[in-house]
N, C-alpha and C positions, 0 to 999 in steps of 0.2 A: 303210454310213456311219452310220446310226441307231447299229447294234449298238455301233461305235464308242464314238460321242458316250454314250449309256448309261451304256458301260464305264467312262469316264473322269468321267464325274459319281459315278459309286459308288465311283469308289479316289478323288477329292476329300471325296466327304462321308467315307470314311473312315480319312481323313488326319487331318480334323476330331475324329472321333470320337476317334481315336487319343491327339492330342494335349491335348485338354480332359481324359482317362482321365487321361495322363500326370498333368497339371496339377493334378485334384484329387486324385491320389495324392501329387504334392508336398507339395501344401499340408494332407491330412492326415497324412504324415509329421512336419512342424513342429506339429502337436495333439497327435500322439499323445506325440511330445517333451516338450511343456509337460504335458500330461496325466499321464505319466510324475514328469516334475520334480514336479509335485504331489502324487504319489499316493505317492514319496517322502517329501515333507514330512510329511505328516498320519500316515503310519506312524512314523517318529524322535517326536514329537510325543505320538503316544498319541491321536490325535484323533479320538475314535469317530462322531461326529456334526458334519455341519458348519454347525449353529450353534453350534456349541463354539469354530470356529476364528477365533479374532482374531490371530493373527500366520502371518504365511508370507513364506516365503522363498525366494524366485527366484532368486536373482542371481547373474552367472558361469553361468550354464545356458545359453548360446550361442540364446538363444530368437530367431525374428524376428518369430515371434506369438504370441499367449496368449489361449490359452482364455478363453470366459465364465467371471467368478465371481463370478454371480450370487447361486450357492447357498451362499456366503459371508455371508448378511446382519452378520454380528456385526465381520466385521472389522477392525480399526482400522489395523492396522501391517502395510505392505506392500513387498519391498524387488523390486525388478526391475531395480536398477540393474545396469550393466555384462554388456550383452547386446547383442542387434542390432534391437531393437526399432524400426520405422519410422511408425506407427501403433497408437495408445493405443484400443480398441474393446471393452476386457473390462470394464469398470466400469461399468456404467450403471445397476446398482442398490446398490453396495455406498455408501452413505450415511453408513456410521459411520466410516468412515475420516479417519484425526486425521494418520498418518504416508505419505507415499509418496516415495518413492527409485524417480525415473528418469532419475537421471546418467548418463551414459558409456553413453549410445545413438546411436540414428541419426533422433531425433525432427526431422522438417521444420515440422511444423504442430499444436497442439494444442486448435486450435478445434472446438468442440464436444463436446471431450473428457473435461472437470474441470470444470465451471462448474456442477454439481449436487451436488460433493462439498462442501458448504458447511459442514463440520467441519474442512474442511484445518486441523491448524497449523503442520507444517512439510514443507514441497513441495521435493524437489531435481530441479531438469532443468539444472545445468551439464554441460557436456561434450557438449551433442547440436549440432542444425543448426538450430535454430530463428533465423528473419530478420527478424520480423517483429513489431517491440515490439508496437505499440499493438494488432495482435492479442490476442498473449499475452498483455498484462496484461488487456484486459476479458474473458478467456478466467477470470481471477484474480477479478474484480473481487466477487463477490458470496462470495467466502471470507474474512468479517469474523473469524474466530479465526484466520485465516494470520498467526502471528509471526515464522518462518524461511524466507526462500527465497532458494534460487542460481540464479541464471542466468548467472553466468561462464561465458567458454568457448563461448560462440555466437556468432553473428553482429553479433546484433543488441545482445549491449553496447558494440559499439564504434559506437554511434550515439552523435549530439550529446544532449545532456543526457539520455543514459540513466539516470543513477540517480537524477537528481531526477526525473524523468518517473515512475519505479516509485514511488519514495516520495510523491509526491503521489496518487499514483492508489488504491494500497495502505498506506492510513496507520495498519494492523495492524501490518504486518513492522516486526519492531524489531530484526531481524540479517538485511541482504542482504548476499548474496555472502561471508559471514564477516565481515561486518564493521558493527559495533551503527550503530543510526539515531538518530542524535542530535537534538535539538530543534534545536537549530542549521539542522542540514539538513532540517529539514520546515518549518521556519520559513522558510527560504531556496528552497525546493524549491514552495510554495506562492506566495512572491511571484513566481517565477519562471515557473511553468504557470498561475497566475491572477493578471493583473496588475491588473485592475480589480476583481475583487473583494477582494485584499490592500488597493487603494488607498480602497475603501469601508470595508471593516472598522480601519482601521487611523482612521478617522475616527470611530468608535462608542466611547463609554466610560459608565461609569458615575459620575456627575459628584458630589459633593454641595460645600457650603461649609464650611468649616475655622473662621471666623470671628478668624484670628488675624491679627493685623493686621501690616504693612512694613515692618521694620525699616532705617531710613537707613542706609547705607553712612558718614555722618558724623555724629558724637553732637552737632556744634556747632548741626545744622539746628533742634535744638531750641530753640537760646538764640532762634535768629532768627524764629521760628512766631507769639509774640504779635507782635511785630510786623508780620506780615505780614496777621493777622489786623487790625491797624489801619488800613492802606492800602489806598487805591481805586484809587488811578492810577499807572499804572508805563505801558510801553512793551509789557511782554509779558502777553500773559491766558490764561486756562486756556482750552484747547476747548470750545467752549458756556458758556463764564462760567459756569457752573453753582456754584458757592461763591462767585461774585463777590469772590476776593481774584485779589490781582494782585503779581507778583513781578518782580522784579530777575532773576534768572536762572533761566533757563529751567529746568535741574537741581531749584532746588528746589520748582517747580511741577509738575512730574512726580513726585517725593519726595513731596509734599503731598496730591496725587490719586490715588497706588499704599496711601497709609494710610488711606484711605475704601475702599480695596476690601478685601473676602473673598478667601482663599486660596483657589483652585477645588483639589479632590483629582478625578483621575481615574483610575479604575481598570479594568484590562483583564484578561480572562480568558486562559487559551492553553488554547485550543477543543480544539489538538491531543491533550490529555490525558485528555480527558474522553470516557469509556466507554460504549459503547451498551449495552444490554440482556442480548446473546447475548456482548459480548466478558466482561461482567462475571459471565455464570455459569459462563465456561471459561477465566476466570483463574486460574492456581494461587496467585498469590500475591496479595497485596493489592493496589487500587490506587493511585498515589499520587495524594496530592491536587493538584490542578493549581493552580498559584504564579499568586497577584495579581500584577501588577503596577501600580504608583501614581506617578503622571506629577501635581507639583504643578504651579497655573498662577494666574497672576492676571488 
C-alpha cells in the first residue's frame, strides 16, 4: 500500500513538472517570436547599437507578448499595433517615447502600464477591450504633452458623458477619437464634470471703471433734468434720497441715477488656453494667445 501511494505522488508531482515544462516553453516560444520580430527590425534598419534605435516596428507580427525594451533608452516611436496583445509589461523604462500605436489588440486593463511615459503625444488604444474609463484616463492623467488619443472602439466609450469626462480630465488632447477638441467643448465639458467650481469661477473677473457715463434711451430726458433738479416734492423718490431730487416718473429717476454711475469693464481669461511649463517646450508650433473676454456692467 505505501509502495503505492509513493508511486502515485511521483507520477502527480510529475504531471506538474511536465506541464509547467510545457508552459514555460509556451510562453518562451511567444519571446523567442517578439525577439525574432525585433532582431528583424534593427537588421532592415542598419541598427548597430541600441541606443541608436528610436523607431521600431512591431506590428501585424501576431505577438501576445513582448519582450522587455529596456535596452531601448532612445526610443521614441513605437508601433504594436494589430497583434494580440493582452497585457502591456515591456516599457517600464523607455521614458523617451513621444509615439505608441496599441490599436487593434486584446488590451483589458492598462493600469499601471503608461503613467511614466510622461512624453506621450500621441497614444492610440482604439480597437482593444478596455471598460473601464475613469481607470484609463488617470492611467493618462500625468501625460501633459498628450495631444492625440483614440479610444473608439472599446467599451468604455459608450459610457454617459464619455468624452467630456476625457476632455475635462486631459485638457492636452486636442484631437480624440479623430476628431479636433474645441473650446466649446472643454468649456462645456468643464461645467459639466465641475459644477461648483465652473459656478465660482464664472463669478471671478477682473473688474476696472470706464468712467463713461449712461446714455438715455430719450434725448428729450434732457430738456426735462434742470427741472428736476428744481423740485423737492413729487410722490416718487430715489432709493436712499441720496441726490435729494424727486421725480414724476419713475423711468427718469432711474435714467438720472445710471448717469452718476461708472461703466464697470469686466474681463475674463479662458484658463483653458494657457500653457504649462513642459506643454510649452514640446509645442511645435506657437501658442496662441488666449482671448479676453469683456462683459460691460453698471
Amino acid at each position: 500500500m505505501g509502495t503505492t501511494g509513493s508511486s502515485g505522488a511521483s507520477t502527480e508531482s510529475s504531471l506538474h513538472r511536465t506541464l509547467y515544462l510545457q508552459q514555460d516553453s509556451f510562453l518562451q516560444g511567444k519571446m523567442d517570436q517578439c525577439t525574432q520580430a525585433i532582431e528583424e527590425q534593427l537588421k532592415k534598419r542598419a541598427y548597430k547599437r541600441s541606443a541608436d534605435v528610436q523607431e521600431l516596428y512591431l506590428a501585424r507580427k501576431g505577438l501576445e507578448e513582448v519582450t522587455d525594451l529596456s535596452r531601448f533608452q532612445t526610443l521614441k516611436y513605437l508601433w504594436l499595433d494589430h497583434n494580440k496583445i493582452q497585457k502591456i509589461t515591456c516599457l517600464k523604462n523607455n521614458f523617451c517615447l513621444s509615439e505608441l500605436y496599441l490599436n487593434n489588440n486584446e488590451l483589458k486593463d492598462i493600469s499601471g502600464a503608461l503613467r511614466h511615459l510622461t512624453s506621450l503625444q500621441i497614444l492610440l488604444l482604439h480597437s482593444n477591450h478596455l471598460t473601464n474609463l475613469e481607470a484609463t484616463v488617470n492611467e493618462l492623467k500625468r501625460m501633459t504633452a498628450l495631444h492625440t488619443l483614440n479610444l473608439f472602439y472599446n467599451p468604455l466609450s459608450q459610457d454617459t458623458g464619455y468624452r467630456s469626462f476625457v476632455i475635462n480630465h486631459l485638457p492636452s488632447v486636442q484631437l480624440l477619437d479623430r476628431q479636433k477638441v474645441t473650446l466649446k467643448e472643454k468649456k462645456a465639458a468643464f461645467i459639466t464634470c465641475n459644477p461648483k467650481e465652473a459656478s465660482v469661477l464664472q463669478s471671478l473677473a477682473f473688474g476696472r471703471r470706464s468712467g463713461t457715463p449712461l446714455v438715455p434711451k430719450s434725448a428729450s430726458f434732457f430738456h426735462r433734468l434742470p427741472m428736476y433738479r428744481l423740485r423737492t416734492q413729487t410722490d416718487h423718490e430715489i432709493g436712499n434720497n441720496l441726490s435729494r431730487v424727486r421725480f414724476p416718473d419713475p423711468e427718469d429717476a432711474i435714467l438720472f441715477r445710471a448717469m452718476q454711475r461708472c461703466e464697470m469693464h469686466f474681463s475674463f481669461v479662458d484658463w483653458h488656453q494657457m500653457l504649462n511649463s513642459k506643454q510649452r517646450r514640446l509645442l511645435q508650433t506657437s501658442a496662441q494667445t488666449p482671448q479676453l473676454l469683456t462683459v460691460k456692467l453698471r
